[in-house]
N, C-alpha and C positions, 0 to 999 in steps of 0.2 A: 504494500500500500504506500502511495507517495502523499506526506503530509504538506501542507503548506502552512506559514507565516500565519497566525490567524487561527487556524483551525480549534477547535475546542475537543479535547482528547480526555478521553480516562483511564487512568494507570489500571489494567486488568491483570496482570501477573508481575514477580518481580515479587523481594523480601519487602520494600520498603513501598509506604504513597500509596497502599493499595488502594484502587475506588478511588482514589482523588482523582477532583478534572482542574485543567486550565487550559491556559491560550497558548499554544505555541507562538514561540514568537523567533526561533531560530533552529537550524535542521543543517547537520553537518556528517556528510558520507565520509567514512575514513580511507585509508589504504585498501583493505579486506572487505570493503563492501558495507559494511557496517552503520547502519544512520543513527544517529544520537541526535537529540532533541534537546531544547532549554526549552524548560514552560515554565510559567508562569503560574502559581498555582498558592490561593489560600497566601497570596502576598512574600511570598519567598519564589526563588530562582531555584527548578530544581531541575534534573540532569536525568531522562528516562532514552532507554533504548526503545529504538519506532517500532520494534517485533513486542515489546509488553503494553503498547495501548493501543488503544482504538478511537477513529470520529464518534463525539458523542452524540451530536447532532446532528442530524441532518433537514432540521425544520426552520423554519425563519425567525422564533422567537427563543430567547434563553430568561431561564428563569431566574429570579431575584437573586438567589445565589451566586449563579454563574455570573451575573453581572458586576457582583461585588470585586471579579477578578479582572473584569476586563478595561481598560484604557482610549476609550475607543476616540476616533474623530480626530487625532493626532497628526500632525504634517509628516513628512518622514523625517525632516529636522530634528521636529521636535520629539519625535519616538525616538534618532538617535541620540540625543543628549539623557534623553528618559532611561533609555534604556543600559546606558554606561553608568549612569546614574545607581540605578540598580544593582548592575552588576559589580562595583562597586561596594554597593554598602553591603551585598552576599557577602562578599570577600571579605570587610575587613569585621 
């Protein structure tokens, strides 16, 4: 399955995040083929592989929850400073 930028996922296998969703907001193939993902999720930056989640939605409305996670309406500018921002304050 090919995720995109955006998409809204939920962690289905995997020790950790089980059942959590968020927004993808970054997707990077490795050497070996391997896709890894940053979502966005429950306000922290977390780090799943694309084989343990799935599209949660495929409808046109998210629910009050899901919205709690998402950023939306952002320039790309402003998502990149948002988002260094973030990534960021994960790290330190």
């Amino acid at each position: 399955m090919i995720f995109k930028i955006g998409d809204l996922v939920r962690k289905k296998r995997g020790s950790s995040d089980l059942g959590q969703t968020g927004v993808v907001f970054e997707v990077v193939t490795n050497a070996v083929g391997i896709s890894i993902m940053k979502v966005l999720s429950e306000n922290r930056i977390r780090t799943w592989y694309s084989e343990h989640v799935m599209i949660e939605l495929e409808e046109n409305e998210l629910s009050d929850e899901q919205l709690e996670n998402v950023c939306g309406g952002m320039s790309p500018v402003t998502f990149s400073k948002w988002r260094a921002e973030v990534l960021n304050n994960a790290k330190g």
